[in-house]
The first five atom37 places (N, CA, C, CB, O) and aatype in JSON, in Angstrom:
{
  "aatype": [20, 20, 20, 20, 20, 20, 20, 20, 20, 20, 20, 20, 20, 20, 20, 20, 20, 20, 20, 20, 20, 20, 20, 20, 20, 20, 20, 20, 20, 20, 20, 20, 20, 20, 20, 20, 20, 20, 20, 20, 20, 20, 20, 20, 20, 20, 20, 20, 20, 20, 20, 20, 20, 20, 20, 20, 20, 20, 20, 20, 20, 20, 20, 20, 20, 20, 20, 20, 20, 20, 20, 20, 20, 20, 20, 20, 20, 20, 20, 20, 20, 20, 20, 20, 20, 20, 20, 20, 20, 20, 20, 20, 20, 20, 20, 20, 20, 20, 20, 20, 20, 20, 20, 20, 20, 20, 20, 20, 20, 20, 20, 20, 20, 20, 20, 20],
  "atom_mask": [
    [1, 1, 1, 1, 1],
    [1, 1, 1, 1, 1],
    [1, 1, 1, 1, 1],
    [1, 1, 1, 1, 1],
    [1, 1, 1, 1, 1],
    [1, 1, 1, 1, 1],
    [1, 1, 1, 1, 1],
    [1, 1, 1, 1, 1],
    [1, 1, 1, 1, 1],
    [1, 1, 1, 1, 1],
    [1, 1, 1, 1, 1],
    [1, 1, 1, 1, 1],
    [1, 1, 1, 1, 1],
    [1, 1, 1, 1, 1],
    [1, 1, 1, 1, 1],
    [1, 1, 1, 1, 1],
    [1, 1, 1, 1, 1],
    [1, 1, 1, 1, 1],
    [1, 1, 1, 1, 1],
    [1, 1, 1, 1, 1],
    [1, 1, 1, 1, 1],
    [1, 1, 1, 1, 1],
    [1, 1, 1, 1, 1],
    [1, 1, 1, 1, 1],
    [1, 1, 1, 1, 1],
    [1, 1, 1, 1, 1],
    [1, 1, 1, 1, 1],
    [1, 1, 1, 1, 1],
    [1, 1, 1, 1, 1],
    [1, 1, 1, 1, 1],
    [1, 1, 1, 1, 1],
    [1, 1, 1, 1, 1],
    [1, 1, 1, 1, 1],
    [1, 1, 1, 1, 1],
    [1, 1, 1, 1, 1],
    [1, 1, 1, 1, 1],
    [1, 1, 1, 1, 1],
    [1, 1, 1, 1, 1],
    [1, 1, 1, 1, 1],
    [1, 1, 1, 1, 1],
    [1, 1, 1, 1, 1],
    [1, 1, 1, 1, 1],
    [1, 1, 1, 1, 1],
    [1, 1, 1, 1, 1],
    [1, 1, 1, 1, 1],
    [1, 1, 1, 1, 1],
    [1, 1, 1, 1, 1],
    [1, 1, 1, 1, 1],
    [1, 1, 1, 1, 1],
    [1, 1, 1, 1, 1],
    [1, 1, 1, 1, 1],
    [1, 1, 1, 1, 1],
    [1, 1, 1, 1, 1],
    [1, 1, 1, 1, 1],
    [1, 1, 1, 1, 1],
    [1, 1, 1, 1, 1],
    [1, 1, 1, 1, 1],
    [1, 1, 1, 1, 1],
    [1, 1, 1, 1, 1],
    [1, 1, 1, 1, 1],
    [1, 1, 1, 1, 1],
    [1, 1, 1, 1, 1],
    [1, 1, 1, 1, 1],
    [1, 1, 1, 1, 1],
    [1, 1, 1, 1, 1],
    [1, 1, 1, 1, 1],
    [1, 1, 1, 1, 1],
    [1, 1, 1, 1, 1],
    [1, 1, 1, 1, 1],
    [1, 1, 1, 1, 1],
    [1, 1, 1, 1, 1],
    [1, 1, 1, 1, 1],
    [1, 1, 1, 1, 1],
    [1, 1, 1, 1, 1],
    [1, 1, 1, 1, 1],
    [1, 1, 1, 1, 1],
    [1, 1, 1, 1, 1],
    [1, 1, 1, 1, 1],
    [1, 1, 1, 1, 1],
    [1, 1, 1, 1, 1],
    [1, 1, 1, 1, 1],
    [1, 1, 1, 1, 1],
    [1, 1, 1, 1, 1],
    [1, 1, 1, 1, 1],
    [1, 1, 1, 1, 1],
    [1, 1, 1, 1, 1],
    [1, 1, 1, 1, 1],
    [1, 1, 1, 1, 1],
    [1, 1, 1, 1, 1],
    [1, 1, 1, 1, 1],
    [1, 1, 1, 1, 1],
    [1, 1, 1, 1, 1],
    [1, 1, 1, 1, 1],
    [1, 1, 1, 1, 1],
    [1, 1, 1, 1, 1],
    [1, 1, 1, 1, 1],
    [1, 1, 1, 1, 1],
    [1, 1, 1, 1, 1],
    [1, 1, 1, 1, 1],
    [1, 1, 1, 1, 1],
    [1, 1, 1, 1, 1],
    [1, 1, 1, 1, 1],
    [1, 1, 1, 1, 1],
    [1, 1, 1, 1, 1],
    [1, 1, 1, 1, 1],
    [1, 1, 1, 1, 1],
    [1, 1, 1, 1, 1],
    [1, 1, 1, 1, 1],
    [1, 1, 1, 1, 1],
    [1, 1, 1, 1, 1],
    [1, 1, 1, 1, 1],
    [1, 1, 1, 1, 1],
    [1, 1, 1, 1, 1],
    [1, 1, 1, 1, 1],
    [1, 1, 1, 1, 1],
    [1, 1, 1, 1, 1]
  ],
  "atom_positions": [
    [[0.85, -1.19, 0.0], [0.0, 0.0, 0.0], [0.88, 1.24, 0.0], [-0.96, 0.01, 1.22], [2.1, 1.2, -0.15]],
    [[0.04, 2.53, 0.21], [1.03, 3.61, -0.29], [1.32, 3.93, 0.7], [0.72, 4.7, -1.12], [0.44, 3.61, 1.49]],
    [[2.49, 4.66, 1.38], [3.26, 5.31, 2.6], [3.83, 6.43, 1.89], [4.46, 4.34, 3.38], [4.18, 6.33, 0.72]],
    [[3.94, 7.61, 2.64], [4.5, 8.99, 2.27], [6.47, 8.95, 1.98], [3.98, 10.12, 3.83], [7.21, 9.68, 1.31]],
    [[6.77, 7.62, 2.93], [8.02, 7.77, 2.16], [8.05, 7.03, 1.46], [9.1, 7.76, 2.64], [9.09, 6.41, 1.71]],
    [[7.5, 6.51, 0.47], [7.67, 6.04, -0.75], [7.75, 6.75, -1.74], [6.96, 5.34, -0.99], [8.44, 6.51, -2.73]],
    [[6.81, 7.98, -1.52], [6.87, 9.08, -2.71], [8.15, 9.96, -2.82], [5.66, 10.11, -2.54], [8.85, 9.96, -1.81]],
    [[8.45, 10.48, -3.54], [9.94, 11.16, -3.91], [9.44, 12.1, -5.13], [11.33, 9.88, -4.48], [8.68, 11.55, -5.92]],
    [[9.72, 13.25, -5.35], [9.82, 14.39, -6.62], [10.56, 13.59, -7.77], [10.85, 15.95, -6.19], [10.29, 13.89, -8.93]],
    [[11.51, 12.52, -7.5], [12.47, 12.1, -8.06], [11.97, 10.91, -8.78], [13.51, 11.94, -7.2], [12.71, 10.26, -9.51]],
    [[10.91, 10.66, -8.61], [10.23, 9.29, -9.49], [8.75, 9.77, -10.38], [9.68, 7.83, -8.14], [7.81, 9.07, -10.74]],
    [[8.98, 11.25, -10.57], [7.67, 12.06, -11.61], [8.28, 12.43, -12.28], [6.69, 13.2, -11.27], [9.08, 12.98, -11.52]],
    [[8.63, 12.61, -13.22], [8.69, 13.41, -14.6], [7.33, 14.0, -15.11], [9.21, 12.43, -15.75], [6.27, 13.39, -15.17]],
    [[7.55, 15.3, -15.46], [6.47, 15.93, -15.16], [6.62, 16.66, -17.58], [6.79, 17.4, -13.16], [7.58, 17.21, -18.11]],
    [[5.6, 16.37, -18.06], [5.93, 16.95, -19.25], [4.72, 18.05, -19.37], [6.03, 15.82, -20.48], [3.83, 17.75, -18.58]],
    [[4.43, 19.26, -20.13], [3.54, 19.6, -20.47], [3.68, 21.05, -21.45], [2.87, 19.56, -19.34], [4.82, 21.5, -21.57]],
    [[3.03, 21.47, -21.85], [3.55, 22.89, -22.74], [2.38, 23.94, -22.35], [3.62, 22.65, -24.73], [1.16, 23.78, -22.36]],
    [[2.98, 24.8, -22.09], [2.87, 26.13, -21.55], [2.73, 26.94, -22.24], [3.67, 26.53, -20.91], [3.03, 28.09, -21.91]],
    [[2.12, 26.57, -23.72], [1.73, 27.9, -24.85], [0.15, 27.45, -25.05], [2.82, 27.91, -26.71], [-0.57, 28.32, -25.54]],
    [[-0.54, 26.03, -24.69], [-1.61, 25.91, -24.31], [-2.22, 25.49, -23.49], [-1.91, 25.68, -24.77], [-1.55, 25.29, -22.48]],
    [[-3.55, 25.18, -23.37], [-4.37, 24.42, -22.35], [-4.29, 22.91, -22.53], [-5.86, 24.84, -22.44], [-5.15, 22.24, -21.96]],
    [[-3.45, 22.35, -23.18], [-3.1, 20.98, -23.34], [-3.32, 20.04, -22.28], [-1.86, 20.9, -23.65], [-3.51, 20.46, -21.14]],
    [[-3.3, 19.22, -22.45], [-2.75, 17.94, -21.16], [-1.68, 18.01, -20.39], [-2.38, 16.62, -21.65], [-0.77, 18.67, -20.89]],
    [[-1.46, 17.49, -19.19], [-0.37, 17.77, -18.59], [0.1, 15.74, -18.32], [-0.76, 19.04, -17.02], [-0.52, 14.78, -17.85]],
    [[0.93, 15.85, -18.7], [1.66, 14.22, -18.98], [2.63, 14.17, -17.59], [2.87, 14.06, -20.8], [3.52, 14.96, -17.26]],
    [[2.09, 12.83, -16.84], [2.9, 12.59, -15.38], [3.76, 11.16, -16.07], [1.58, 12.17, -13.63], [3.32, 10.35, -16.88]],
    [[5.07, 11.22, -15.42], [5.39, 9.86, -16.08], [5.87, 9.53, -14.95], [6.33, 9.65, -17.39], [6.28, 10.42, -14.21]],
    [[5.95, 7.63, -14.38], [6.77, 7.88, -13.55], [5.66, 6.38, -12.52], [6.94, 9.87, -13.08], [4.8, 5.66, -13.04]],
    [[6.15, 6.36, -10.96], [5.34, 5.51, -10.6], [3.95, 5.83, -10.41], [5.8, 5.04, -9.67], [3.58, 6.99, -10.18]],
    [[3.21, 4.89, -10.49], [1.57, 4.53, -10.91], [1.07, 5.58, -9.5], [0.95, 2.29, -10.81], [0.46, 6.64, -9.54]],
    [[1.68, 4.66, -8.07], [0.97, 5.46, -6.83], [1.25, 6.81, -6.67], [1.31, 4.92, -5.53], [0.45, 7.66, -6.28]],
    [[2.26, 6.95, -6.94], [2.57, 8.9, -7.13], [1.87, 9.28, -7.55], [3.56, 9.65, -7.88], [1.12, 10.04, -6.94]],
    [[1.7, 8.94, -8.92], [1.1, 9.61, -10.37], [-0.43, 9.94, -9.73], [1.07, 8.3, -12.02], [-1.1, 10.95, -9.54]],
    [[-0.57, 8.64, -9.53], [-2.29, 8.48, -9.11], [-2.99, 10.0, -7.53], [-2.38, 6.16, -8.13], [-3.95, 10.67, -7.14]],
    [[-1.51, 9.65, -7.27], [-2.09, 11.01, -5.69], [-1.79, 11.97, -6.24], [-1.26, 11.18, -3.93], [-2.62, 12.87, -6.11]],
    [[-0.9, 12.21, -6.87], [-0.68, 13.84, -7.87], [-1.62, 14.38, -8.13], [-0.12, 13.9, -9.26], [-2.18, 15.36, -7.64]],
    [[-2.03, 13.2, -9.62], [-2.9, 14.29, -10.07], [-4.26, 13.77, -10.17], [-2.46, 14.89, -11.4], [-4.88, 13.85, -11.23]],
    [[-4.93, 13.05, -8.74], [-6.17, 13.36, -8.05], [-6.31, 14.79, -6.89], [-6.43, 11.97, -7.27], [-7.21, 15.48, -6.41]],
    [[-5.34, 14.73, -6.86], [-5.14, 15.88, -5.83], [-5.21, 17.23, -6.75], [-3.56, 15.74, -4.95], [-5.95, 18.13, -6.37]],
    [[-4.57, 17.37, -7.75], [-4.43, 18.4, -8.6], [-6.1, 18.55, -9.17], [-3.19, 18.03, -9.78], [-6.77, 19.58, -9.09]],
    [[-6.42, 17.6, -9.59], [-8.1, 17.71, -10.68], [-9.19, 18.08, -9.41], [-8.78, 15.62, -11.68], [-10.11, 18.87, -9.62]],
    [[-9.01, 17.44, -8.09], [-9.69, 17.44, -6.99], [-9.7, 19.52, -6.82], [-8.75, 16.27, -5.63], [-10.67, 20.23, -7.08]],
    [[-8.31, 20.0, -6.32], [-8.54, 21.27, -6.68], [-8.92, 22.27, -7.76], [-7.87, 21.52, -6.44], [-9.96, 22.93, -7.79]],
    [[-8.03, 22.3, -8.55], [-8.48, 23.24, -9.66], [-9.15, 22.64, -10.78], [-7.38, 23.96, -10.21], [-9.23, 23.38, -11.76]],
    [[-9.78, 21.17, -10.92], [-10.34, 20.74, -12.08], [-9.98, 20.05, -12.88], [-10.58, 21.37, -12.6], [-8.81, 19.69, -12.88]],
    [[-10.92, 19.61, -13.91], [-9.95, 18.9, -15.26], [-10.46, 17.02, -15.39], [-7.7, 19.04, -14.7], [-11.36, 16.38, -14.85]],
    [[-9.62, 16.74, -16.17], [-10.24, 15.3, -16.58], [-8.86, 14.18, -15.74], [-10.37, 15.11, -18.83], [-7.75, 14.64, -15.45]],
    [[-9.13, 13.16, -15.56], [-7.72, 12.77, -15.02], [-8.62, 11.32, -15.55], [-7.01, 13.19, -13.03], [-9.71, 10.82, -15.26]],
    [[-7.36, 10.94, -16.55], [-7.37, 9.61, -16.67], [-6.34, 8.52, -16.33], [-7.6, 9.51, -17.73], [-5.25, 9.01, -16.05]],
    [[-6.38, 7.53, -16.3], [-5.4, 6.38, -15.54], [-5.92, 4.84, -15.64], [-5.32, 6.72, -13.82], [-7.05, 4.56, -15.23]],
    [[-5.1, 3.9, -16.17], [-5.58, 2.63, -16.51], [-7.33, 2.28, -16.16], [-4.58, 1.67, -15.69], [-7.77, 1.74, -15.14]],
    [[-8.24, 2.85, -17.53], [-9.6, 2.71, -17.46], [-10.36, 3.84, -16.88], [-9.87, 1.6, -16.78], [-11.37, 4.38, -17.31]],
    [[-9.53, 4.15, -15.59], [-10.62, 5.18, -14.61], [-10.24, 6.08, -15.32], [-10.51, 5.51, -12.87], [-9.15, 6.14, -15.9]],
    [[-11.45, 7.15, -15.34], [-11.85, 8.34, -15.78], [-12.55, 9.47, -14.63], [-12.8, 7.95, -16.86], [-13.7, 9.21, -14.3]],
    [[-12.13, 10.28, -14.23], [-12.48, 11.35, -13.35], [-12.76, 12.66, -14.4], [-11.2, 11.61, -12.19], [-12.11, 12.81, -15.44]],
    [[-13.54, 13.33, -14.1], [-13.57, 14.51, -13.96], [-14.76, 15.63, -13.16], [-13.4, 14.66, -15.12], [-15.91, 15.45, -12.76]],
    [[-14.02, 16.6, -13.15], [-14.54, 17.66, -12.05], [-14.64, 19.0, -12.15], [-13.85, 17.63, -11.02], [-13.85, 19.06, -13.08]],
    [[-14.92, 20.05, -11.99], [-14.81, 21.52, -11.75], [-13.61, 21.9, -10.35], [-16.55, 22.08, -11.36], [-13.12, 22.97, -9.99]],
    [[-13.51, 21.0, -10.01], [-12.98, 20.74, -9.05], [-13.15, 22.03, -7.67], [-11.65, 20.41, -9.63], [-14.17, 22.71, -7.75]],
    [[-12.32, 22.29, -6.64], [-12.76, 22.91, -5.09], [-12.4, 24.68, -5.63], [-11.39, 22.11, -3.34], [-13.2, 25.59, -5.38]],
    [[-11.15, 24.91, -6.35], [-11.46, 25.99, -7.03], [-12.67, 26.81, -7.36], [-11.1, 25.74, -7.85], [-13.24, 27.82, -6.94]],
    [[-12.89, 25.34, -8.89], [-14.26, 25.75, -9.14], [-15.41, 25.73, -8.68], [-14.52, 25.47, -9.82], [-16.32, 26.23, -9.33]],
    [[-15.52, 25.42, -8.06], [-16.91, 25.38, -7.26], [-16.88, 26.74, -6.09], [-17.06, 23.66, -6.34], [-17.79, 27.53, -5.84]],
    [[-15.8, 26.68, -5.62], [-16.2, 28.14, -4.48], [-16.04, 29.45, -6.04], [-14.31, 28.51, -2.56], [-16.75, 30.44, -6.21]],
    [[-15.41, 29.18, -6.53], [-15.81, 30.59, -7.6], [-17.0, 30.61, -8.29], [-14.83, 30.81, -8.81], [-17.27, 31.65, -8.88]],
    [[-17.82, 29.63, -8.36], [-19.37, 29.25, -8.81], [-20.29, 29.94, -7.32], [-19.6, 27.08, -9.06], [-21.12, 30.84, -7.19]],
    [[-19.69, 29.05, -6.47], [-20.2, 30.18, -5.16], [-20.58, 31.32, -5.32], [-19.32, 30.54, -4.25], [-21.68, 31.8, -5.58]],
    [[-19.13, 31.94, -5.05], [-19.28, 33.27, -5.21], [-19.82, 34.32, -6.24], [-18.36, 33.49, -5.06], [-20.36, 35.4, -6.01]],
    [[-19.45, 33.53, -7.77], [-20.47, 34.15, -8.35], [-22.31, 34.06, -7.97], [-20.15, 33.71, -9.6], [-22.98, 35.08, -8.11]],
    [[-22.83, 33.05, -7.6], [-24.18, 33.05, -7.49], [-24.73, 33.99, -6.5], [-24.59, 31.8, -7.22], [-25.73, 34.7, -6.43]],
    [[-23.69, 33.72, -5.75], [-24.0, 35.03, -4.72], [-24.15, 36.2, -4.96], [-23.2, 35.28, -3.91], [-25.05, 36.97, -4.61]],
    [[-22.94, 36.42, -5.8], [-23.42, 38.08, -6.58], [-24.32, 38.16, -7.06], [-22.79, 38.72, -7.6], [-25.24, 38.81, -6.56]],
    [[-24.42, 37.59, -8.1], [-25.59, 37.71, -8.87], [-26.98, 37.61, -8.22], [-25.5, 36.75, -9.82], [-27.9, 38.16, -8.81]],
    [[-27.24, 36.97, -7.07], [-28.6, 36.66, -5.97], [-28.41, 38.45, -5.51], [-28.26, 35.03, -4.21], [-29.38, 39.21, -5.51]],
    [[-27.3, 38.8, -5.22], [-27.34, 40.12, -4.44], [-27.47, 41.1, -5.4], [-26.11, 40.42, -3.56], [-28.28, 41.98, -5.09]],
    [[-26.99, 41.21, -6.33], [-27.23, 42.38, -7.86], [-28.27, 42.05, -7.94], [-26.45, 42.32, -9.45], [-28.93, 43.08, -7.81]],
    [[-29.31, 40.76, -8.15], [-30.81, 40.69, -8.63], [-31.56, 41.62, -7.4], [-31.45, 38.87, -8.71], [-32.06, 42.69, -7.74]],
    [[-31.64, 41.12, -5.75], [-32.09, 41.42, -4.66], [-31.98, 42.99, -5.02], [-31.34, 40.75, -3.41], [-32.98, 43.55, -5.47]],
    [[-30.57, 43.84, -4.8], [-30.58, 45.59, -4.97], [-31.56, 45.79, -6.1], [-28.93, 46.38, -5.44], [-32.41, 46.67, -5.93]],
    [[-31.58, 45.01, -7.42], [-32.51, 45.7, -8.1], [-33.62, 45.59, -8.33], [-32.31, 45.84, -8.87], [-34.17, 46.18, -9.25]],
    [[-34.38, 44.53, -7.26], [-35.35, 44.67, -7.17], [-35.88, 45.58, -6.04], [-35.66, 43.65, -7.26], [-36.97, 46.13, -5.9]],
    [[-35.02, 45.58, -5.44], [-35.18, 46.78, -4.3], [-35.13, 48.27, -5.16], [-33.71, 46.71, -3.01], [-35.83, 49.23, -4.85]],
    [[-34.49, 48.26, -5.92], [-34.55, 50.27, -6.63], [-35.51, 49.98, -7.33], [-33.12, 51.18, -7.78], [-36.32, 50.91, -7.3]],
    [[-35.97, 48.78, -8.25], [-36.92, 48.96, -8.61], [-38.34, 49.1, -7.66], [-36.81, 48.17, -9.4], [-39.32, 49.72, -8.08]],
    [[-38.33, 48.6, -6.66], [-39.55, 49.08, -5.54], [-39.63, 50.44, -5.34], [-39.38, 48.52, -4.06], [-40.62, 51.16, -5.41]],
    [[-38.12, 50.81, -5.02], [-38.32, 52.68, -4.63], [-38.95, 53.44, -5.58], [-36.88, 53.58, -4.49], [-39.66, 54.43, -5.42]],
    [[-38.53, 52.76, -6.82], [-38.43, 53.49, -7.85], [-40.14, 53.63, -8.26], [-37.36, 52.78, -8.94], [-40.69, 54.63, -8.73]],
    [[-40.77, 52.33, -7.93], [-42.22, 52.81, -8.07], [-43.07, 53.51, -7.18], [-42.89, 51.86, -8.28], [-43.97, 54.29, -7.52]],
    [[-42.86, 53.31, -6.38], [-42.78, 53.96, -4.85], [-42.9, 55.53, -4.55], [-41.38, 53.61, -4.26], [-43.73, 56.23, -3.96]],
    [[-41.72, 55.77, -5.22], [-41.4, 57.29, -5.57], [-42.1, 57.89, -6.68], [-39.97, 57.47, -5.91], [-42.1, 59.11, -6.82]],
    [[-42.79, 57.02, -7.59], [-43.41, 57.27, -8.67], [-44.83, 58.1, -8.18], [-43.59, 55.89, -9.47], [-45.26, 59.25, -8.18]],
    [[-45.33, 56.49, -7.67], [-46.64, 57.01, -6.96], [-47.09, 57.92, -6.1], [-47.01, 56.34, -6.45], [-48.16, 58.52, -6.0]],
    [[-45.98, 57.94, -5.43], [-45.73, 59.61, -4.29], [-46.23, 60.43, -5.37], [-43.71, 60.29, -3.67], [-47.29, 61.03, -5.21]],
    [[-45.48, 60.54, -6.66], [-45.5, 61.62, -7.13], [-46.69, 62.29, -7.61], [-44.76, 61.56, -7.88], [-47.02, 63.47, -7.49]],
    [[-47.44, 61.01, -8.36], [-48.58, 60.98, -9.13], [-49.63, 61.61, -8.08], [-48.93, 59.46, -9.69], [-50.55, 62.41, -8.25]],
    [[-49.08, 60.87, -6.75], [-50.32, 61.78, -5.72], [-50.66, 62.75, -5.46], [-50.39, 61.8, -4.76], [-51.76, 63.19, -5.11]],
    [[-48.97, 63.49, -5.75], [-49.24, 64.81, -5.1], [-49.68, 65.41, -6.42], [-47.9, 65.61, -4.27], [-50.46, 66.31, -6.11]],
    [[-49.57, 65.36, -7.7], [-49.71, 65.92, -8.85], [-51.51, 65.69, -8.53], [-48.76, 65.13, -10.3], [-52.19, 66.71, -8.65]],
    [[-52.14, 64.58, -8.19], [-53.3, 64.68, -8.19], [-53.95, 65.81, -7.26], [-53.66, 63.49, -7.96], [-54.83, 66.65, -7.45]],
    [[-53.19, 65.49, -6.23], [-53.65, 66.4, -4.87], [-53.64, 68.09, -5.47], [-52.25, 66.16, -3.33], [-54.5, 68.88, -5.07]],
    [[-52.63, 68.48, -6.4], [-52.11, 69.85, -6.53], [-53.37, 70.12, -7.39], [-50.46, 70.11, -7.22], [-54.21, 70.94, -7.02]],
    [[-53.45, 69.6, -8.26], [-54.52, 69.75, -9.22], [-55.96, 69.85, -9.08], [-54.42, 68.88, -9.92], [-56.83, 70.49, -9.68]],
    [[-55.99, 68.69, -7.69], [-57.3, 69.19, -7.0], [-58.32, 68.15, -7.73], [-57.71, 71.0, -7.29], [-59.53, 68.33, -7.62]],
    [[-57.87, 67.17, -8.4], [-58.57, 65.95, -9.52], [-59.16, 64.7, -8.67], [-57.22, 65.2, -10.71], [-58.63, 64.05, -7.77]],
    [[-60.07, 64.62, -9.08], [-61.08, 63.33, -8.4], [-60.85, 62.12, -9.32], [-62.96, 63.69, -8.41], [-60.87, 62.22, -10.55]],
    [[-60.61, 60.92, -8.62], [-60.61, 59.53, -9.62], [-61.46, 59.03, -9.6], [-59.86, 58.53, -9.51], [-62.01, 58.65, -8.57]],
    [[-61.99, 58.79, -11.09], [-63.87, 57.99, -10.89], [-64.39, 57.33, -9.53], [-64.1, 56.46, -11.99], [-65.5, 57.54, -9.03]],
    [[-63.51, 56.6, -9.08], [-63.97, 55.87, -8.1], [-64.34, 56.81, -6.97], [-63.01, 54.86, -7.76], [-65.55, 56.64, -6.81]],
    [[-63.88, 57.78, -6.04], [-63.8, 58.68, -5.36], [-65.2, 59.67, -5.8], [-62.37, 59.19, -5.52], [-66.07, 60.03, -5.0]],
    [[-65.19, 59.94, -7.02], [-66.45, 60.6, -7.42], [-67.7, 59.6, -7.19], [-66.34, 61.04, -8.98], [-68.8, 60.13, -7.03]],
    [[-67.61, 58.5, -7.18], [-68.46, 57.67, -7.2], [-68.89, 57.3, -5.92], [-68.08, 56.75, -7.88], [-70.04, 56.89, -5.72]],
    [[-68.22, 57.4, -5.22], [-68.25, 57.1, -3.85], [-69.09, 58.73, -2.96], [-66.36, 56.7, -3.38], [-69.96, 58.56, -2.12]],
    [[-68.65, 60.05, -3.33], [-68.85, 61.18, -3.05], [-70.56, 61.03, -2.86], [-68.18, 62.16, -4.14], [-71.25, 61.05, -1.84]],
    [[-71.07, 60.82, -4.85], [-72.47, 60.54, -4.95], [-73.14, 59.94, -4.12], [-72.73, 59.99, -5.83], [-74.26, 60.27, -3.73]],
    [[-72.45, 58.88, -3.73], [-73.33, 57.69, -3.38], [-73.78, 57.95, -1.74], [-72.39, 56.13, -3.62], [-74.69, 57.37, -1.15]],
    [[-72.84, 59.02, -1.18], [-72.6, 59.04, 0.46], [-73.18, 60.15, 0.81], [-71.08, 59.05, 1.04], [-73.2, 60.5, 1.99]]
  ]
}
């Protein structure tokens, strides 16, 4: 089974190119390889394949930055539905007093006047 001193920097060879988003190629022993880069896909993501098994993930990265975006976005929706409340809010204030200044009856109010 695996033990921590078994692993060594010195039994990975590590290949990959750094002008794209390519694959990143572990060479080297199987149990290393295997805690590397579950540990690596586990954080920042990605596909990790290895005799048959197939993983992939968004991985702990991605997911708290999925977090945090939803959150914003829950809180940018929430403020604007809030200015949009003031905003009608303040509307209707207005319309009132424009009614009030004017001295204007709304059918209903006239209707009610008659009737009482």
């Amino acid at each position: 089974m695996y033990n921590s001193e078994s692993v060594s920097s010195k039994d990975v060879e590590i290949k990959l190119n750094v002008q794209s988003p390519g694959p990143i190629e572990l060479i080297g022993n199987i149990q290393t390889i295997f805690i590397i880069a579950a540990g690596y896909v586990a954080i920042f993501g990605g596909n990790f394949k290895i005799i048959g098994f197939e993983f992939q993930t968004d991985g702990l990265a991605g997911k708290i930055m999925q977090f945090i975006q939803e959150r914003h976005n829950r809180s940018m929706e929430e403020k604007r539905l809030g200015f949009e409340d003031r905003r009608v809010a303040i509307e209707e204030e207005r319309l009132r007093n424009a009614i009030e200044e004017l001295e204007v009856s709304l059918p209903s109010e006239i209707e009610n006047n008659n009737e009482g």
